[in-house]
C-alpha positions in Angstrom: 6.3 -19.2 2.7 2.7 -19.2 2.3 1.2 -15.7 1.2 -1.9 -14.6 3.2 -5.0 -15.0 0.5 -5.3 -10.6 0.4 -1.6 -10.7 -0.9 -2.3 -13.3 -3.4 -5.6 -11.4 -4.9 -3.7 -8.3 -4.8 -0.7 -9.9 -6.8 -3.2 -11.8 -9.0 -5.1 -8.1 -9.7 -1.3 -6.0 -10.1 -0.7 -8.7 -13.2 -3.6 -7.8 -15.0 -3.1 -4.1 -14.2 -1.5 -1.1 -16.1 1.6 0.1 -14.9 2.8 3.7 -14.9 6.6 3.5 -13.9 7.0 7.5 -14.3 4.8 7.7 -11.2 5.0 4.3 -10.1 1.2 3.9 -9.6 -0.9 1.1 -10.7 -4.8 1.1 -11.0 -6.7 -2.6 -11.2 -9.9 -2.0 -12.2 -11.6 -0.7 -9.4 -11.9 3.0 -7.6 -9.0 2.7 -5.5 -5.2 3.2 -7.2 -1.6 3.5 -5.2 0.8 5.8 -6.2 4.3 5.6 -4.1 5.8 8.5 -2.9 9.7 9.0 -1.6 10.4 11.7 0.1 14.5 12.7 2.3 12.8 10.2 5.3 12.0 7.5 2.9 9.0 5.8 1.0 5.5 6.2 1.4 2.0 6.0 -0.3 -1.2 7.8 -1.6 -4.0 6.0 -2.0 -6.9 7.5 -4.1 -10.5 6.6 -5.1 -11.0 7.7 -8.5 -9.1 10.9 -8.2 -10.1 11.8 -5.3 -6.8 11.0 -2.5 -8.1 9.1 0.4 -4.9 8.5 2.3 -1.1 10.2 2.2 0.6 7.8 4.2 4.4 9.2 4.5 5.5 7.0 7.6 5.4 3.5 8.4 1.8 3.1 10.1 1.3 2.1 13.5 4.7 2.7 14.3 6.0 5.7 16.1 8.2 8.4 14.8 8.3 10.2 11.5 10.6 7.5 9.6 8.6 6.2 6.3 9.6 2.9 4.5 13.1 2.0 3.3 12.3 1.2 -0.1 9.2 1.1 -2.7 8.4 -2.7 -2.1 8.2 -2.4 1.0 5.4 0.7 1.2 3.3 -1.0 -2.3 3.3 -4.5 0.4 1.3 -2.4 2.9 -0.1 -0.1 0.3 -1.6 -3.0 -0.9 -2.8 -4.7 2.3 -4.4 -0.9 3.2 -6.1 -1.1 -0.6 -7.7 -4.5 0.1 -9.2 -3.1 3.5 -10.7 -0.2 1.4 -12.1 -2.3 -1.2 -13.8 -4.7 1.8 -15.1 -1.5 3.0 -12.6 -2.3 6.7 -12.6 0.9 8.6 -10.3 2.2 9.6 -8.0 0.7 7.5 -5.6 0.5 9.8 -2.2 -1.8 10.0 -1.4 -3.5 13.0 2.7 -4.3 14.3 1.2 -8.3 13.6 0.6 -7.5 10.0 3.8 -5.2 9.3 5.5 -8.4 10.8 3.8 -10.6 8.7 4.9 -8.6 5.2 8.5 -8.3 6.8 8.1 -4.6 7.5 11.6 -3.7 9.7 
């Protein structure tokens, strides 16, 4: 399957980046960084610029209900995709049902 050209920049930058598995957050050389968070309804992110946090995303966006993601990979996919919108200054950086589809978001 062919990944759509943001996925492959971001997976291109996350090689180069530093890794911190104690908090499972990953900066690549630029203002924004993730940082995954789990909580008892599942996974979610933060995304900051610098250190300042720009978004606490707990659920799954776009989607109704309070459920977040069933594991990390699948919140650092859309963490990810919501990153690249930042960094292309797309705002709101919002996440449509197509793209959830698209990174196999259930």
């Amino acid at each position: 399957m062919h990944k759509p050209q943001h996925l492959v920049k971001a997976h291109t930058l996350k090689k180069e980046a530093k890794t911190n598995t104690a908090s499972h957050s990953e900066s690549v050389g630029n203002e924004f960084h993730i940082q995954i968070t789990h909580s008892a309804t599942g996974f979610g992110y933060q995304i900051y610029e610098a250190k300042k946090l720009v978004i606490d995303q707990a659920t799954i966006p776009g989607r109704p209900g309070l459920a977040g993601f069933q594991n990390e990979e699948e919140a650092r996919k859309v963490a990810e995709l919501v990153k690249f919108k930042l960094e292309q200054q797309v705002f709101p950086p919002s996440v449509s049902e197509a793209e959830l589809k698209n990174l196999n978001i259930h």
